[in-house]
VEXDREN-2710 file (C-alpha; in Angstrom, 1 decimal):
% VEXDREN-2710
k/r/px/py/pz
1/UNK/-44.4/25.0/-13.5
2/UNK/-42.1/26.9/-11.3
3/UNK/-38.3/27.2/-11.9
4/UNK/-37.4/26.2/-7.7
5/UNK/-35.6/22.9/-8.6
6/UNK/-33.8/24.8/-11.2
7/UNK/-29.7/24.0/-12.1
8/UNK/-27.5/25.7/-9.5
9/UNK/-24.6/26.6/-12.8
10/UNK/-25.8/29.5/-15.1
11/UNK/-23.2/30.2/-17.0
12/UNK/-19.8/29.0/-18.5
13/UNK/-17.6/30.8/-15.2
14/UNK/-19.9/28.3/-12.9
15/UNK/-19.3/25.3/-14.6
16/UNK/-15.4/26.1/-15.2
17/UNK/-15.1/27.0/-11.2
18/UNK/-17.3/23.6/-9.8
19/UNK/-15.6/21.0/-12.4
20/UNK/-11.8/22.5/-10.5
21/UNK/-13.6/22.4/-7.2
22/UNK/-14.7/18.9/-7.5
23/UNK/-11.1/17.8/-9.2
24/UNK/-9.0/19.7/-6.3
25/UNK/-11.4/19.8/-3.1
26/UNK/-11.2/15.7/-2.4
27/UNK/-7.6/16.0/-3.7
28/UNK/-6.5/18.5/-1.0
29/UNK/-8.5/16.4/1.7
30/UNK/-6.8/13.4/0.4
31/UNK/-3.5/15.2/1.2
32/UNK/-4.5/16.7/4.6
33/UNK/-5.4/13.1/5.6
34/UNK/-2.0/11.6/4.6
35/UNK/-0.2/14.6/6.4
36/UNK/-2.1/13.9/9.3
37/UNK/-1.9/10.0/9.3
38/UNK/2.3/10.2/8.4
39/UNK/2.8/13.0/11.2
40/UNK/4.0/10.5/13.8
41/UNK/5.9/8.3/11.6
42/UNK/8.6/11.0/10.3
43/UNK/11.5/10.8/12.1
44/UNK/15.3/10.2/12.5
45/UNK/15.7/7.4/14.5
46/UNK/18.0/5.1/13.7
47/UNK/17.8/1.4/12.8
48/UNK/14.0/1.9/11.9
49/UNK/14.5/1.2/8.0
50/UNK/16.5/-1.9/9.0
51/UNK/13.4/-2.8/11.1
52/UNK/11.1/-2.4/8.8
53/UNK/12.5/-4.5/5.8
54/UNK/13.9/-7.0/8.3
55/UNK/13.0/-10.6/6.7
56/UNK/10.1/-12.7/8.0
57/UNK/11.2/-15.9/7.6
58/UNK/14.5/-18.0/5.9
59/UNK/13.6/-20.8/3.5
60/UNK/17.0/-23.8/3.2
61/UNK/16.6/-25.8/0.7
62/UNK/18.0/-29.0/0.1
63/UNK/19.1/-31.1/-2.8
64/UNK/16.5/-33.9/-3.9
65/UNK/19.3/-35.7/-6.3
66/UNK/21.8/-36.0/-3.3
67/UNK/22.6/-40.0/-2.2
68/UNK/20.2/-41.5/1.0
69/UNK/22.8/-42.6/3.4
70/UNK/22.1/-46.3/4.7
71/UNK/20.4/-46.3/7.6
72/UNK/21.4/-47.9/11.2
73/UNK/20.7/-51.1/11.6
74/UNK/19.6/-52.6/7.8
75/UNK/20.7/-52.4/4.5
76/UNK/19.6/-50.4/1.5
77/UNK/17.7/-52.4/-0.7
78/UNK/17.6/-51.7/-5.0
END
């Protein structure tokens, strides 16, 4: 059998190198990418926060045990 397909790590120095290259590699591209995406969104304009965390929408609610008033016209019945 020939030895072509062989494993690319000989020794202990191999192994310790690739396992921190496949830990900090993807993390570093991870960063790049998130420097890259946030680079238009960093700056001091004012009012921007306010903006952002504005609400969407306002609920009012309203008491359920509060008296009917009679309506025009007719008489509440019991």
């Amino acid at each position: 059998m020939s030895n072509e397909h062989g494993s690319l790590i000989k020794n202990p120095k191999q192994l310790i190198i690739m396992v921190f290259a496949s830990f900090f590699v993807p993390l570093i591209v991870i960063l790049l990418l998130m420097v890259f995406v946030n680079n238009g969104k960093r700056g001091d304009s004012s009012g921007t926060t306010e903006q952002l965390i504005k609400p969407v929408g306002q609920l009012n609610f309203k008491d359920a045990s509060a008296p009917s008033e009679p309506q025009a016209g007719g008489q509440a019945t019991k």
